[in-house]
HTML snippet that shows the backbone in 3Dmol.js (N, CA, C, O; Angstrom):
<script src="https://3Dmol.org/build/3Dmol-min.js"></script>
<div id="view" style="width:600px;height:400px;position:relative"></div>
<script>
const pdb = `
ATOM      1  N   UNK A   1     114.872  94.195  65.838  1.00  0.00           N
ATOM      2  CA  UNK A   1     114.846  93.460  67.100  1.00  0.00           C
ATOM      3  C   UNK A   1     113.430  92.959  67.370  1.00  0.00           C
ATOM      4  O   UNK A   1     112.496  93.716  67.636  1.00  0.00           O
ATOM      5  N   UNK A   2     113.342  91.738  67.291  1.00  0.00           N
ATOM      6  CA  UNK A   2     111.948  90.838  68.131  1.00  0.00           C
ATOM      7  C   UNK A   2     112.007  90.539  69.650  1.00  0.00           C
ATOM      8  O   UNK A   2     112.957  90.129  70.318  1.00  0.00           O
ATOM      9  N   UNK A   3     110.694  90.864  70.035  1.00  0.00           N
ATOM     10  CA  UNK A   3     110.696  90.636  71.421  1.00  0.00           C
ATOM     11  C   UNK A   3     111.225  89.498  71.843  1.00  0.00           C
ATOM     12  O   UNK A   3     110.774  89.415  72.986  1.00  0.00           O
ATOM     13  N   UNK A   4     112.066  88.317  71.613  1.00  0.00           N
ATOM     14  CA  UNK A   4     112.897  87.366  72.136  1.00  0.00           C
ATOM     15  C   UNK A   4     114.242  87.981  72.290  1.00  0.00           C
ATOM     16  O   UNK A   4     114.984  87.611  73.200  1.00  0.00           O
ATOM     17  N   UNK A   5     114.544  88.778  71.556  1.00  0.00           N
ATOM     18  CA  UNK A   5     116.005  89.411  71.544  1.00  0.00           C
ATOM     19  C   UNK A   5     116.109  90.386  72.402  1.00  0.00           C
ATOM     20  O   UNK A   5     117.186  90.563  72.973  1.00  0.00           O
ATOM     21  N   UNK A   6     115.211  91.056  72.611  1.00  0.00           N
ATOM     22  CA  UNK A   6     114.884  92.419  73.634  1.00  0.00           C
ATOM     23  C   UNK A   6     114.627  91.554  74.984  1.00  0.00           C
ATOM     24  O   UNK A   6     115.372  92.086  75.807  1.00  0.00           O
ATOM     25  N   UNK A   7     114.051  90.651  75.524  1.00  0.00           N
ATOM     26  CA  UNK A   7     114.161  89.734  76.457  1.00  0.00           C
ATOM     27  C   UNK A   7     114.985  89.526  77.041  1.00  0.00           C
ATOM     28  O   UNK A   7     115.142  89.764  78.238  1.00  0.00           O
ATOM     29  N   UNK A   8     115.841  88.929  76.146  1.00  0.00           N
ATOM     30  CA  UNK A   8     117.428  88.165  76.245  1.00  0.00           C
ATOM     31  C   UNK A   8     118.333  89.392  76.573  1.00  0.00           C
ATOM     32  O   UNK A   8     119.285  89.194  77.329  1.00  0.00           O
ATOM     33  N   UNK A   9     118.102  90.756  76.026  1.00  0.00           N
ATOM     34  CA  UNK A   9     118.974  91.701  76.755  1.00  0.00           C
ATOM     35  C   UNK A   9     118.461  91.987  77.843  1.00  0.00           C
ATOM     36  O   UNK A   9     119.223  92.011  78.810  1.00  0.00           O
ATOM     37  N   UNK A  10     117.236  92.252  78.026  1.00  0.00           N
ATOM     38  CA  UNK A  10     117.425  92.500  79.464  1.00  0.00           C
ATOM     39  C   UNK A  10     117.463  91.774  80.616  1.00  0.00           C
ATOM     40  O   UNK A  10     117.746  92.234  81.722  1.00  0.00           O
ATOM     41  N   UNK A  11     117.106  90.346  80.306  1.00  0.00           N
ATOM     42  CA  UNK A  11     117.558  89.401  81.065  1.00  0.00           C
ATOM     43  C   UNK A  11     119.248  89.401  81.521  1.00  0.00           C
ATOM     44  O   UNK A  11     119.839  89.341  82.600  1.00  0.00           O
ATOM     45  N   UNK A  12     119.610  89.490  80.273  1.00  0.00           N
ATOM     46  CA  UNK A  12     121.261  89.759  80.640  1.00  0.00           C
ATOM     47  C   UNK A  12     121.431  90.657  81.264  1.00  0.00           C
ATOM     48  O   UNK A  12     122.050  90.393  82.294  1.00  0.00           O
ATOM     49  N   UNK A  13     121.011  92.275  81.071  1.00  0.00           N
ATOM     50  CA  UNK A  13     121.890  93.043  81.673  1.00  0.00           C
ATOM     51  C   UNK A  13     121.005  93.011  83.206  1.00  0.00           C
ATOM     52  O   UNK A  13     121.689  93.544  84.079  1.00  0.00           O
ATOM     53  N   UNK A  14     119.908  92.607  83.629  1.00  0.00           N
ATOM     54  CA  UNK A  14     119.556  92.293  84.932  1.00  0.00           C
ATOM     55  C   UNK A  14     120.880  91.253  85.327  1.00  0.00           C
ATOM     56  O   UNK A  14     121.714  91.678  86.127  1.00  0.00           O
ATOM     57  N   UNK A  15     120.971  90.449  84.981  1.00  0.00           N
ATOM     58  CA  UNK A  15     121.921  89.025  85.569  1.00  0.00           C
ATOM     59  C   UNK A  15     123.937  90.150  85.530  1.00  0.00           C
ATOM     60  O   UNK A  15     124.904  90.013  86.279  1.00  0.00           O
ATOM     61  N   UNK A  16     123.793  90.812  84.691  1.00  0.00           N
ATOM     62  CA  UNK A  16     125.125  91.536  85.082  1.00  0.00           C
ATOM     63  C   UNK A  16     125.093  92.624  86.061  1.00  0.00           C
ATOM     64  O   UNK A  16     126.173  93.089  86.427  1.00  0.00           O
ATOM     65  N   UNK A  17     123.793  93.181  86.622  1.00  0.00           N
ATOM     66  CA  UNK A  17     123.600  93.834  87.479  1.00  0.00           C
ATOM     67  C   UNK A  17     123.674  93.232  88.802  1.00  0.00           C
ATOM     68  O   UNK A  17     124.333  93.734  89.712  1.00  0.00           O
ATOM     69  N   UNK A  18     123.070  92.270  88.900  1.00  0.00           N
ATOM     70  CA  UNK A  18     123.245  91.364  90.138  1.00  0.00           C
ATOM     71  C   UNK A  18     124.123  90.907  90.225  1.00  0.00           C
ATOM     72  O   UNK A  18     124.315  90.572  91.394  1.00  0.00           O
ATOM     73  N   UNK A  19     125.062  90.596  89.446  1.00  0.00           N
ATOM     74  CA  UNK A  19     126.650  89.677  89.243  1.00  0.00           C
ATOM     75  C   UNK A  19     127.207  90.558  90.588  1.00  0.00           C
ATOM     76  O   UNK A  19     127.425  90.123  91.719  1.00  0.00           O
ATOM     77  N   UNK A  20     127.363  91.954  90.075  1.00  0.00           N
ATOM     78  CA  UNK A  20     128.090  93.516  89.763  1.00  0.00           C
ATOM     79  C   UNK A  20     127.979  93.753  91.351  1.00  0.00           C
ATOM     80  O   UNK A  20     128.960  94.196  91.948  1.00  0.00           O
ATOM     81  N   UNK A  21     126.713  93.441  92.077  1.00  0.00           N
ATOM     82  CA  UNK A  21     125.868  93.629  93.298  1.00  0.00           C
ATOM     83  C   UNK A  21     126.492  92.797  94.309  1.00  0.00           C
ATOM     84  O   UNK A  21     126.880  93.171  95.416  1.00  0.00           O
ATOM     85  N   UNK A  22     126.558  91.492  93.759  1.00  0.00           N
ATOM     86  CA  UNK A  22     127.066  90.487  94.815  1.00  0.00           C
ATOM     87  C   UNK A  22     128.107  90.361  95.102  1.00  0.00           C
ATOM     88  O   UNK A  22     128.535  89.678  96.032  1.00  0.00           O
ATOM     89  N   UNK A  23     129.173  91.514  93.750  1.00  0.00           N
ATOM     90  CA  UNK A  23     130.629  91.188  94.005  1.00  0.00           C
ATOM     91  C   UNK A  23     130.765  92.527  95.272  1.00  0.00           C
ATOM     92  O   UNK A  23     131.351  92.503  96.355  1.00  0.00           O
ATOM     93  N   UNK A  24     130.017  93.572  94.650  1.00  0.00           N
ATOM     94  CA  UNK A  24     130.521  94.546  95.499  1.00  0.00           C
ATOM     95  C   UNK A  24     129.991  93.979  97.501  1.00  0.00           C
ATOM     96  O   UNK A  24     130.584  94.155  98.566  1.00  0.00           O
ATOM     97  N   UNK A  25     128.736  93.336  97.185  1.00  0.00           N
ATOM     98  CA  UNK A  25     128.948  93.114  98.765  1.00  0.00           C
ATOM     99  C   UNK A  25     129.851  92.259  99.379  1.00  0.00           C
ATOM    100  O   UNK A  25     130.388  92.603 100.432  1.00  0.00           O
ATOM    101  N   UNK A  26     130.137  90.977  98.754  1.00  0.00           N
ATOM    102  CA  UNK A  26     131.115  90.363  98.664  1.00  0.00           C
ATOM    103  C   UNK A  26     132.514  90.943  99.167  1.00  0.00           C
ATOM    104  O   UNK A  26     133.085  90.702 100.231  1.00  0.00           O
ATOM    105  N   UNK A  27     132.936  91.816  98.062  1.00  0.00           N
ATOM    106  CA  UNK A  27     133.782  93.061  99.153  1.00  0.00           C
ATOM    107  C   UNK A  27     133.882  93.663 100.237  1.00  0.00           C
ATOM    108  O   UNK A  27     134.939  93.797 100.855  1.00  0.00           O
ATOM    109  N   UNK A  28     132.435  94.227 100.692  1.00  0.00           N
ATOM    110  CA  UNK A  28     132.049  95.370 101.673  1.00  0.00           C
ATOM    111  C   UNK A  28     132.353  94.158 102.970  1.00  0.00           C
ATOM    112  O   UNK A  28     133.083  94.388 103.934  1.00  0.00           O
ATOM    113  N   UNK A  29     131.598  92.822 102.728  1.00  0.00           N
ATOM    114  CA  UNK A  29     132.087  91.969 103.861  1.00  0.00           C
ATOM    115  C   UNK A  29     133.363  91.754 104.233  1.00  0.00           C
ATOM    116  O   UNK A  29     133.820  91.885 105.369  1.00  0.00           O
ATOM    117  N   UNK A  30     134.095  91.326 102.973  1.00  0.00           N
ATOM    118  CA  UNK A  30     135.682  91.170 102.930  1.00  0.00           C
ATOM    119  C   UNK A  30     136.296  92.099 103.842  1.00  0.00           C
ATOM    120  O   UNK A  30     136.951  91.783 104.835  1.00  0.00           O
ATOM    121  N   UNK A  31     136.019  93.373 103.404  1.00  0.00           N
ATOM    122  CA  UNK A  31     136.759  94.406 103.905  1.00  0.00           C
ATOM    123  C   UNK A  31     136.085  95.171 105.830  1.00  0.00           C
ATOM    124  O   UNK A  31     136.464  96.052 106.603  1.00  0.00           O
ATOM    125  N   UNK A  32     134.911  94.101 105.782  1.00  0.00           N
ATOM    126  CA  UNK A  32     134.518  94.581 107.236  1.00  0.00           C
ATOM    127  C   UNK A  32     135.447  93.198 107.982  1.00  0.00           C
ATOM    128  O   UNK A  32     136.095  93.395 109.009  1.00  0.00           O
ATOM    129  N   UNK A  33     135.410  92.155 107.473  1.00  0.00           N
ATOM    130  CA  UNK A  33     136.061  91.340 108.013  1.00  0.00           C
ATOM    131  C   UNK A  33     138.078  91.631 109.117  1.00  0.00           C
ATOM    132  O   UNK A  33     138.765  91.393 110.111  1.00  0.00           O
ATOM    133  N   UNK A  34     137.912  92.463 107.460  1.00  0.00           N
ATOM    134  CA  UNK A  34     139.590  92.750 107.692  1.00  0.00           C
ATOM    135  C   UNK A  34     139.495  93.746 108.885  1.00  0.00           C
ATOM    136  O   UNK A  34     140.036  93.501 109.963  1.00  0.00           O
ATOM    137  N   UNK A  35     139.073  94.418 108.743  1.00  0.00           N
ATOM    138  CA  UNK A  35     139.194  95.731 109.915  1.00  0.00           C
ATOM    139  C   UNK A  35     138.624  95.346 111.288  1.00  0.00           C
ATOM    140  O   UNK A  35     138.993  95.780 112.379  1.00  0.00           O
ATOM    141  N   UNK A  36     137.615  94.414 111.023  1.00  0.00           N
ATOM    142  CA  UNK A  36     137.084  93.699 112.382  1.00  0.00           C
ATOM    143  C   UNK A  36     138.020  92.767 113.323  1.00  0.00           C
ATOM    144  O   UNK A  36     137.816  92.778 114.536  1.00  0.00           O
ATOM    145  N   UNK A  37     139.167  91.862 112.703  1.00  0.00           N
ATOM    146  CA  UNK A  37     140.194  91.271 112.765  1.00  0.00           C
ATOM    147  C   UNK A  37     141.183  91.933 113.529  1.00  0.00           C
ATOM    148  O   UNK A  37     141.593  91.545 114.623  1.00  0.00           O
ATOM    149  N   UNK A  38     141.618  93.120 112.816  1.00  0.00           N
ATOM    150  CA  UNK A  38     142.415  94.334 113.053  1.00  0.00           C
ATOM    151  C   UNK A  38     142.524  94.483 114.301  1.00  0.00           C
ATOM    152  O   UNK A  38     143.321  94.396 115.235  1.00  0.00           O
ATOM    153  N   UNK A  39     141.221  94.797 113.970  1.00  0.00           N
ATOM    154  CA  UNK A  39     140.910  95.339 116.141  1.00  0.00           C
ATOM    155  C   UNK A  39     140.972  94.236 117.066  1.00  0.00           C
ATOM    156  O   UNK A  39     141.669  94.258 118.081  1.00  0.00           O
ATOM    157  N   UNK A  40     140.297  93.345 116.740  1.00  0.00           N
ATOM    158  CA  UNK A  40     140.917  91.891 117.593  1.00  0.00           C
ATOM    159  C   UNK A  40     142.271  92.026 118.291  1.00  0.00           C
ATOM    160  O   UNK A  40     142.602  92.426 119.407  1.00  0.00           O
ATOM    161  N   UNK A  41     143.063  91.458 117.032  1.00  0.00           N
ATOM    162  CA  UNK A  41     144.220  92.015 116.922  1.00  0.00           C
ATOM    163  C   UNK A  41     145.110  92.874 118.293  1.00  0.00           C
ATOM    164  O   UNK A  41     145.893  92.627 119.211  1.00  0.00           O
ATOM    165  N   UNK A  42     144.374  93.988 117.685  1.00  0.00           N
ATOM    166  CA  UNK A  42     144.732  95.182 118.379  1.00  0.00           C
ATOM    167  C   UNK A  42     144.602  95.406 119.753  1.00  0.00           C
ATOM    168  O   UNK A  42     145.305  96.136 120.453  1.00  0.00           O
ATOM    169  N   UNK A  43     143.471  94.594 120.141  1.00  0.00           N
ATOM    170  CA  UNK A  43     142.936  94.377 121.438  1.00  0.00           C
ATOM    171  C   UNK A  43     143.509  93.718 121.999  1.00  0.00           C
ATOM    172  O   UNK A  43     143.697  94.012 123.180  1.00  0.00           O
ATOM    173  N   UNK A  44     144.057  92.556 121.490  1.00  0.00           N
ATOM    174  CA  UNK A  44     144.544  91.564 122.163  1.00  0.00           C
ATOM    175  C   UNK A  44     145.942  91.788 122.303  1.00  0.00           C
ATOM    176  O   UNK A  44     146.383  91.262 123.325  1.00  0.00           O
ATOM    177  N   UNK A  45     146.548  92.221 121.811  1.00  0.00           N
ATOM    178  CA  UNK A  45     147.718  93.234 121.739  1.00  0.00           C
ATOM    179  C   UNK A  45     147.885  94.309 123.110  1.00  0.00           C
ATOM    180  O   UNK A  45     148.429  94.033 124.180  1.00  0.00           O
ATOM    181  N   UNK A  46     147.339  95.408 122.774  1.00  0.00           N
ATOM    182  CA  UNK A  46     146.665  95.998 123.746  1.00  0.00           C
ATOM    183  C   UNK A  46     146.334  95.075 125.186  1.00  0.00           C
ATOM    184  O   UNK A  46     147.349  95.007 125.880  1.00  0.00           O
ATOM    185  N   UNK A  47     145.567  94.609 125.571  1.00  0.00           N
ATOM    186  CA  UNK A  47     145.323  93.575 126.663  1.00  0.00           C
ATOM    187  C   UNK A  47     146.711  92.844 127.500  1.00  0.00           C
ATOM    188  O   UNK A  47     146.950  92.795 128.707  1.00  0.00           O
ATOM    189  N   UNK A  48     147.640  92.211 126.088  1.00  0.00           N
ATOM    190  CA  UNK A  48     148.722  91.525 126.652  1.00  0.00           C
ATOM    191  C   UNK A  48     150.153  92.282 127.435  1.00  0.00           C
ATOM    192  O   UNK A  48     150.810  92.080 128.456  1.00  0.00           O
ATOM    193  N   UNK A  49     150.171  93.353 126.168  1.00  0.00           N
ATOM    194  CA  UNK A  49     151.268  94.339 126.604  1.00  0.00           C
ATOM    195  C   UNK A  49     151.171  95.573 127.336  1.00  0.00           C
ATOM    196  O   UNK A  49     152.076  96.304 127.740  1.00  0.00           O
ATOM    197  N   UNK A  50     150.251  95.654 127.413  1.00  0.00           N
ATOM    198  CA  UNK A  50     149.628  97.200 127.603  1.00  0.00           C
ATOM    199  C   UNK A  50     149.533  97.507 128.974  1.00  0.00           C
ATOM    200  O   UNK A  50     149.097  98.601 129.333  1.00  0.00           O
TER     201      UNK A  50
END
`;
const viewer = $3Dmol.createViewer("view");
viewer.addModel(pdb, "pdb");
viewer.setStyle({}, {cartoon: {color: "spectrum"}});
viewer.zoomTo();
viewer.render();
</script>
């Protein structure tokens, strides 16, 4: 292995680390979204019938 090849891996596995990073927050929003909704929802629910 020459230092261009050793580069190129860790360039890669940095760029699959961050991929890996953005999906999981990507999620964490997704899923605050949903539950934030929920309660909306729920509230407004709550509010009308309640």
């Amino acid at each position: 292995m020459n230092e261009d090849e050793i580069a190129r891996g860790v360039s890669r596995g940095l760029h699959d680390h961050e991929r890996r990073r953005a999906e999981g927050n990507a999620r964490s929003l997704l899923a605050g979204l949903a539950i934030m909704s929920l309660l909306v929802v729920g509230f407004i629910v709550l509010v009308t019938y309640g």
